[in-house]
Each structure stands twice: as C-alpha cells, then as structure tokens.
FIKOL-729060 format. One record per residue (C-alpha): residue number from 1; x, y negated, z negated; residue in three letters. Coordinates in nm, 2 decimals, always signed. Layout:
N
 num   east  north     up residuo
 NUM      X      Y      Z     Ala
...
//
This chain:
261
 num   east  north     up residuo
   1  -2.18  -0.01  +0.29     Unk
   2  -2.29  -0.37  +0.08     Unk
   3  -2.31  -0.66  +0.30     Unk
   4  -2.08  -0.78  +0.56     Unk
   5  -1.92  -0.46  +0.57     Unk
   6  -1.74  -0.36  +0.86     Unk
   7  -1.55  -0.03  +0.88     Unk
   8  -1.36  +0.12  +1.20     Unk
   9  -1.30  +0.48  +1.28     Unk
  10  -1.03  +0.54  +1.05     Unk
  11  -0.98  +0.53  +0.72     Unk
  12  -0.72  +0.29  +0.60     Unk
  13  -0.37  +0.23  +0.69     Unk
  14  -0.10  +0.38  +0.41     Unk
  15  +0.15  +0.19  +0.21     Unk
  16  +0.46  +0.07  +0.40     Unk
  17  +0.74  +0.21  +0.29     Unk
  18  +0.93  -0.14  +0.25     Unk
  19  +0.75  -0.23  -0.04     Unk
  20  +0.95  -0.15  -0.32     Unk
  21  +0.83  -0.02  -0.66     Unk
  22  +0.91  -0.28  -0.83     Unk
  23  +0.74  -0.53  -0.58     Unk
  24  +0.48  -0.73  -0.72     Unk
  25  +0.15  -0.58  -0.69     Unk
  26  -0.03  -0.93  -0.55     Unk
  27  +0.13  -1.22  -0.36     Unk
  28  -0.07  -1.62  -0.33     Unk
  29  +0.07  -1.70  +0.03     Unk
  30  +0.00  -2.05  +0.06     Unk
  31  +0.11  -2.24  +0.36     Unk
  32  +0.18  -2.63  +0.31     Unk
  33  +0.21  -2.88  +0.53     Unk
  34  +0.23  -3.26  +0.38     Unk
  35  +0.04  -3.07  +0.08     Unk
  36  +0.19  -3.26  -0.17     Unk
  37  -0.09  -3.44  -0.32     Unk
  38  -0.32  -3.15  -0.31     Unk
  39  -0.06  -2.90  -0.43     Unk
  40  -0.04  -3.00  -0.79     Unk
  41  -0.38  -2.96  -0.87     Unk
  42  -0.44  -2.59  -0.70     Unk
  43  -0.09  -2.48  -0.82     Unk
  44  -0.19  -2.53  -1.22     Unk
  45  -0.53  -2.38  -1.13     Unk
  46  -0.35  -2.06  -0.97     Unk
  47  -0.12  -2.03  -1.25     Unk
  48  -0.36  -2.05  -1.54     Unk
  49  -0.54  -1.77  -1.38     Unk
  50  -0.27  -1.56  -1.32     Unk
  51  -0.11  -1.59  -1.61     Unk
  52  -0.40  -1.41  -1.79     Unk
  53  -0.41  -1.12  -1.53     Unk
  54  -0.26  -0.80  -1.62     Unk
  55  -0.02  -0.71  -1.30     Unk
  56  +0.28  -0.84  -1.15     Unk
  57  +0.27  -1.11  -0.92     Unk
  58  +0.44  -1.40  -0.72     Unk
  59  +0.28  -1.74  -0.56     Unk
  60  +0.48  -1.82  -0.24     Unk
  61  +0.44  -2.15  -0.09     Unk
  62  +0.55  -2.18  +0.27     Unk
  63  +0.69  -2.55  +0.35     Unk
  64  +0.59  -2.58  +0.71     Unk
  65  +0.84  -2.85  +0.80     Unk
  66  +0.71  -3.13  +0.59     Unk
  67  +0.76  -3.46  +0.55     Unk
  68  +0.64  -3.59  +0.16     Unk
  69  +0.72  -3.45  -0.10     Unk
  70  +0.57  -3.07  -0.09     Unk
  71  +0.89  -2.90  -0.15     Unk
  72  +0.99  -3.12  -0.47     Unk
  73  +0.64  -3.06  -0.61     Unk
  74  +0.70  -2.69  -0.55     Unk
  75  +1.05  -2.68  -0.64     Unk
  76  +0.91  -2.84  -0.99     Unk
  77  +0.65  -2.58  -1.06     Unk
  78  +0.94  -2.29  -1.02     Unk
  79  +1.18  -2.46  -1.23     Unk
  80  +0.86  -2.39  -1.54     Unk
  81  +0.78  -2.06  -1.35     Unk
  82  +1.03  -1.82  -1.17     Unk
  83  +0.73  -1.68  -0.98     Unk
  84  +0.68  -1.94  -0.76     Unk
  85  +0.88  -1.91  -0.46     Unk
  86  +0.91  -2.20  -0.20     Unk
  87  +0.97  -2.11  +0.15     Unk
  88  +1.11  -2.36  +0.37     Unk
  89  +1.05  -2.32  +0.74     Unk
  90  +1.03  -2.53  +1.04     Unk
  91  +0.73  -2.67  +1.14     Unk
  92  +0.54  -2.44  +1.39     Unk
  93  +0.18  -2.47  +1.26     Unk
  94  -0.04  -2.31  +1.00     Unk
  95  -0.02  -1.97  +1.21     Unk
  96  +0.36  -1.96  +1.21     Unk
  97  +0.36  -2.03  +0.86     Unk
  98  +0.12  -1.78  +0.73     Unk
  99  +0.31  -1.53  +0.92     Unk
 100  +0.65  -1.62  +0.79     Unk
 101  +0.49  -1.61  +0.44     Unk
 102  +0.36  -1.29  +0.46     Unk
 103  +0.59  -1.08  +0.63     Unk
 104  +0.85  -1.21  +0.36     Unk
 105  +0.68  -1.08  +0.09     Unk
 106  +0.72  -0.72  +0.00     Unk
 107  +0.38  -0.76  -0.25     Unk
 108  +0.14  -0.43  -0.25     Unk
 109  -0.15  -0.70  -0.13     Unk
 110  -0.08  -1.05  +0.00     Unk
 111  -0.37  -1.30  -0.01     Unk
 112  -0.32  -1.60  +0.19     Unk
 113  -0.49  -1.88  +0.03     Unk
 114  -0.51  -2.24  +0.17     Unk
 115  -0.38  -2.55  -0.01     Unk
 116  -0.68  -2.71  -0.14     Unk
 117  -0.83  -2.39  -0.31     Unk
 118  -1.16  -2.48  -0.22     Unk
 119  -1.22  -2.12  -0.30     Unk
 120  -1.23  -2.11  -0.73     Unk
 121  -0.94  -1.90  -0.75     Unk
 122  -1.14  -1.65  -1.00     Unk
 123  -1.23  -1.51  -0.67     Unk
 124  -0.97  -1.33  -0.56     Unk
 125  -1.01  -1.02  -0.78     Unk
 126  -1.34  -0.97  -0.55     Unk
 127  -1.04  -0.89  -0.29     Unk
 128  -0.86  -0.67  -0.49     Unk
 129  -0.83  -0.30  -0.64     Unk
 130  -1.02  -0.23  -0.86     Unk
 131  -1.33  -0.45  -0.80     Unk
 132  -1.30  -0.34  -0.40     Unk
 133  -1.13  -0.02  -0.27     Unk
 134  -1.02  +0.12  +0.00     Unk
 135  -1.01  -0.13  +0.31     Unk
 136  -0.71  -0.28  +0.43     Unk
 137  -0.79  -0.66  +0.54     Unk
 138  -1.07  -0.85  +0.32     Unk
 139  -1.18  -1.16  +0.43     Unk
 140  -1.33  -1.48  +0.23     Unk
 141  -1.67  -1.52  +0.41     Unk
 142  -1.95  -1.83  +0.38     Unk
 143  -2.18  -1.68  +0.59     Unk
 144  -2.27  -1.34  +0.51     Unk
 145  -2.56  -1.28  +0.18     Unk
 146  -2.42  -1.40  -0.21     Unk
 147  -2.15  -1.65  -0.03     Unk
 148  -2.23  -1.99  -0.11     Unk
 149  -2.12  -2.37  +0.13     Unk
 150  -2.12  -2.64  -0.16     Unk
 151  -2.13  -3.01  -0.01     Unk
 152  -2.07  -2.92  +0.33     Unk
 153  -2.19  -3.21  +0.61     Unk
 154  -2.44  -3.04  +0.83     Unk
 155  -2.27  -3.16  +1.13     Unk
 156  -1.97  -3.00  +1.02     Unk
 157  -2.15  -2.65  +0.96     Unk
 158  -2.30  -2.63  +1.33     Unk
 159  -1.94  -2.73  +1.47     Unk
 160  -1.82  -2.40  +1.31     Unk
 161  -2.11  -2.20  +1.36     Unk
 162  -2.08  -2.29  +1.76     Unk
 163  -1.73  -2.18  +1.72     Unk
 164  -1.79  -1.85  +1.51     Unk
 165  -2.02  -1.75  +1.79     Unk
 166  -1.76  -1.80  +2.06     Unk
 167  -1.52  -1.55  +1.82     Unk
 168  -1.80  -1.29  +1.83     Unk
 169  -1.88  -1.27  +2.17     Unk
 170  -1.55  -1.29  +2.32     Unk
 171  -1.30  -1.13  +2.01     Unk
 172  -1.47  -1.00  +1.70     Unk
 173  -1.80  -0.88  +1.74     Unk
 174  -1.95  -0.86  +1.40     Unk
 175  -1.74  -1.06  +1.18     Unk
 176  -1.93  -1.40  +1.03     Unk
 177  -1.67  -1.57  +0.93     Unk
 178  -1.34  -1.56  +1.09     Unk
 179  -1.22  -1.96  +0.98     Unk
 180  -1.22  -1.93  +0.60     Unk
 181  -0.87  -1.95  +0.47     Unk
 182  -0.89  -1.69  +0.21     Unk
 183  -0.81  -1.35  +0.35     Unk
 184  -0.62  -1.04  +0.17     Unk
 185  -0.40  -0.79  +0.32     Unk
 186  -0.27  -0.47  +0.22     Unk
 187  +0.14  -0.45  +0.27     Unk
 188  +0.04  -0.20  +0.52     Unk
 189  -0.15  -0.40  +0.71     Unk
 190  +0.03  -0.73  +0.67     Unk
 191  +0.33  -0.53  +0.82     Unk
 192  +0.15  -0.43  +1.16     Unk
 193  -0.09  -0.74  +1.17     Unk
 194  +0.16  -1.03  +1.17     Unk
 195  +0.43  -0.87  +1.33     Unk
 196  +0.24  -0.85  +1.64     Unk
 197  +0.09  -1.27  +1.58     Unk
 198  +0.16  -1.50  +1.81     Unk
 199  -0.06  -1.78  +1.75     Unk
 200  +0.05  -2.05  +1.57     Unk
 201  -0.18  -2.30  +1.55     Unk
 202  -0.50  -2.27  +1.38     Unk
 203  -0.65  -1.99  +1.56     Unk
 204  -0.42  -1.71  +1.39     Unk
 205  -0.69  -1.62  +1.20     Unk
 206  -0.88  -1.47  +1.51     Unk
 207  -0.59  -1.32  +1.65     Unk
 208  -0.51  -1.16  +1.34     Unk
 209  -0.87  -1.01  +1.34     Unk
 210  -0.86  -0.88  +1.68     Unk
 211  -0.54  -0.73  +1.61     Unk
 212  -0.70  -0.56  +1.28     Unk
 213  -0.99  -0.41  +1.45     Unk
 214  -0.83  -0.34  +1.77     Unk
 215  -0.57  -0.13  +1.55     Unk
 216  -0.88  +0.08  +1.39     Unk
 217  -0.80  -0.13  +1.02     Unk
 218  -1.08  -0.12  +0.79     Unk
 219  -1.18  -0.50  +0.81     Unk
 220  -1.45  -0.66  +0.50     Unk
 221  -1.61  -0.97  +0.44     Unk
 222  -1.67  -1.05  +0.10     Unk
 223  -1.93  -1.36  -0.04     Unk
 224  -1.75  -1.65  -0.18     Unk
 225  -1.84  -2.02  -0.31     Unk
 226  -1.71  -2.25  -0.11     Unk
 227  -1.63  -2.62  -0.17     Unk
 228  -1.59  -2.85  +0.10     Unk
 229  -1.32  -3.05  +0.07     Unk
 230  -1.35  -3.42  +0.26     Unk
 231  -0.94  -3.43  +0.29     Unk
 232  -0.91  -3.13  +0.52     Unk
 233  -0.62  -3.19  +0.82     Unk
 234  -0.89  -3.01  +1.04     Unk
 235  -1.00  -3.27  +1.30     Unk
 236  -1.33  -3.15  +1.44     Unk
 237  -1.25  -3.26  +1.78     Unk
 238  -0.88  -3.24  +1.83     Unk
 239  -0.83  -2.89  +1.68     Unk
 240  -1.15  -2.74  +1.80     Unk
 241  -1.05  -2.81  +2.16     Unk
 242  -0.68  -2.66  +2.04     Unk
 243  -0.86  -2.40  +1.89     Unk
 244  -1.10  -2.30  +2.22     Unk
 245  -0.75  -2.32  +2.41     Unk
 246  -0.64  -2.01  +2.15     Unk
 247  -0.88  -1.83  +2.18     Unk
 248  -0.90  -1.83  +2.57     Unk
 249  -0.53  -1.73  +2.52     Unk
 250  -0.57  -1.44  +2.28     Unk
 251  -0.89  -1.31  +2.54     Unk
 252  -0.64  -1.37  +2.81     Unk
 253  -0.35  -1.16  +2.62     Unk
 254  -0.60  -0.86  +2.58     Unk
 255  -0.74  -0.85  +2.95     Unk
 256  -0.38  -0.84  +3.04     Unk
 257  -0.24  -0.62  +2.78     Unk
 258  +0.00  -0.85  +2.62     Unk
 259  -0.08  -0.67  +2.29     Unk
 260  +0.17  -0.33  +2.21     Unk
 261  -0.12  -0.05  +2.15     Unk
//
C-alpha cells in the first residue's frame, strides 16, 4: 500500500443499486454559502477541466441559505451549461449541505469540493478510476508524503495540527488529515455514509470518517497542493471551539451507541 493508505477488513462496498445507468459517472458537490464572489472564478476553472474529460458528469452547487447573490451567479453558469445544477436549501451549515448534495446525486463517484478550489482542480483524477482503484472514500490530504501547504501562516498550521491530533486519538486513528475539503465517495458509500450524518456544522467531515471506518469502508488519503486561501469563513477561534463541541458529540454518540451498526 503507497502512502497514507488505510484499508479496513473488507474489501469495498458495491454499487448502489439507485444509481442509474445513465447517471453521470462523477458529480462536483460544492456547498456555498455567501460564495458568490468566489464562485465565479472556481466555477470556469471546474468547467474548462471538465469539459476536456472523457466521461459524463454534473457540478452541483448546494445554496446553503444564502444571502448575496450565489444562486444568480449559479443560475448564470447553467443557463451556458445544463450540467450545473443549483440546489437551494435552507441554511443548516456546511455539514447539512454537503449531505443534501450528495445524497441528491445519483453520480457513480461524488467529490465534494469546497468553494474556493484551493485544491487545482487537475487533482481530482488522483481520486478517481483509473488513476486509483478499488477504495470507496478518498480523501484530499496535506499532511501525508507528495502533498504540498502553499502560503499557509504557521500559526494557522499548528491550530489544525492540535485539532487533527484530537480526531486521531479520540475518532480516527490513523488518518492525517481529516479537515481538507476535497473528499470523493463512491455512490455506495455516499449512500450509507451521509445517510447516517448528523453533524452539520463543520465537523461533518469527522463524523463522516468515523462512520466510514466504523462501517469497514476502505478509506485513502491521497497528496494534494494546497493553496491557502486568506478569505476562508473558518474563524480559528469561533469554529474551533464549535468544532471541539462536535467532536465531543460524535465520541459521545459512539460510547452511547447512537450510530445504527
């Protein structure tokens, strides 16, 4: 196994028998909230790549209750290009609106992607059949050998490090990088994983982990370059204490058995 590589007892999950054949074989899930100065930008960039691949595909923005103009910048883009799909939904946080995203798309893989792209979008085949086979979840990671933090404050990096190492101990032994918001998922996968979510706010992704390896999913990191972006509506402070609160809850959910087996 390369680096970063984490594998569980079983092999991985099979195809849910939703998808359709004539679903699109990758979906962007992009949740947006007040996105719409950023959205522009990562939208053209996601659509001149995509136009050159050669299977089917869809980019689904979820509106997460906003309040500029994110819809009207989406709702430009698909009147040039039926394949994007905006997704209006009240505002519940990133988690809610990841999991709305993905559990309305019937896509054979579903890569949640956030806003900014601060991940070159070129990336995302490293996620995908043919270049990697055979897991079910594959996770953007900036920690793990070949991944590479471009302009990142220190201060910031040892925030997320302190709060990685909390994930470890107490959730998902193992996994690097748990925070980066570039993650694939198998239909299979998505299916089980986000039907199960409950976390809304910005510790889905850990939950969403948990749930993966707690199910026996086949779960990977893969290297990426990543580009700190200075507009991120991540406060330090404010959403790590949010964030400490979710994962005490998710830790709390397991002791008790909240979680369906």
């Amino acid at each position: 196994m390369g680096p970063g590589l984490l594998q569980a007892s079983s092999g991985a999950v099979r195809p849910s028998p939703r998808c359709a054949i004539s679903a699109p074989f990758l979906s962007l899930v992009i949740p947006a909230f007040n996105e719409e100065s950023r959205l522009p930008a990562s939208l053209e960039k996601a659509l001149a790549w995509l136009e050159q691949r050669p299977y089917s595909w869809e980019v689904r923005v979820v509106d997460d209750g906003s309040a500029d103009g994110t819809a009207a910048v989406v709702e430009g883009f698909a009147a040039r290009e039926p394949r994007v799909l905006l997704q209006r939904e009240p505002h519940r946080g990133k988690g809610g609106a990841v999991r709305a995203g993905m559990l309305a798309s019937q896509a054979r893989w579903r890569f949640l992607c956030d806003a900014d792209f601060s991940m070159p979008v070129e990336q995302v085949d490293r996620f995908l059949p043919p270049v990697l086979e055979g897991c079910d979840v594959a996770i953007a990671s900036r920690e793990i050998p070949g991944a590479r933090r471009i302009g990142e404050p220190g201060h910031r990096h040892v925030i997320g490090r302190a709060f990685n190492a909390l994930v470890r101990a107490s959730l998902v032994p193992g996994v690097e990088d748990t925070q980066c918001g570039f993650k694939c998922f198998s239909a299979a996968a998505a299916e089980f994983v986000f039907r199960r979510q409950t976390i809304e706010g910005w510790a889905f992704d850990v939950e969403v982990l948990f749930l993966a390896r707690r199910a026996g999913l086949r779960v990977v990191e893969v290297p990426i370059d990543w580009y700190y972006m200075d507009r991120s509506q991540v406060s330090p402070v404010r959403d790590g204490i949010r964030m400490f609160r979710e994962v005490l809850r998710i830790r709390v959910n397991a002791i008790r058995g909240t979680y369906p087996p």
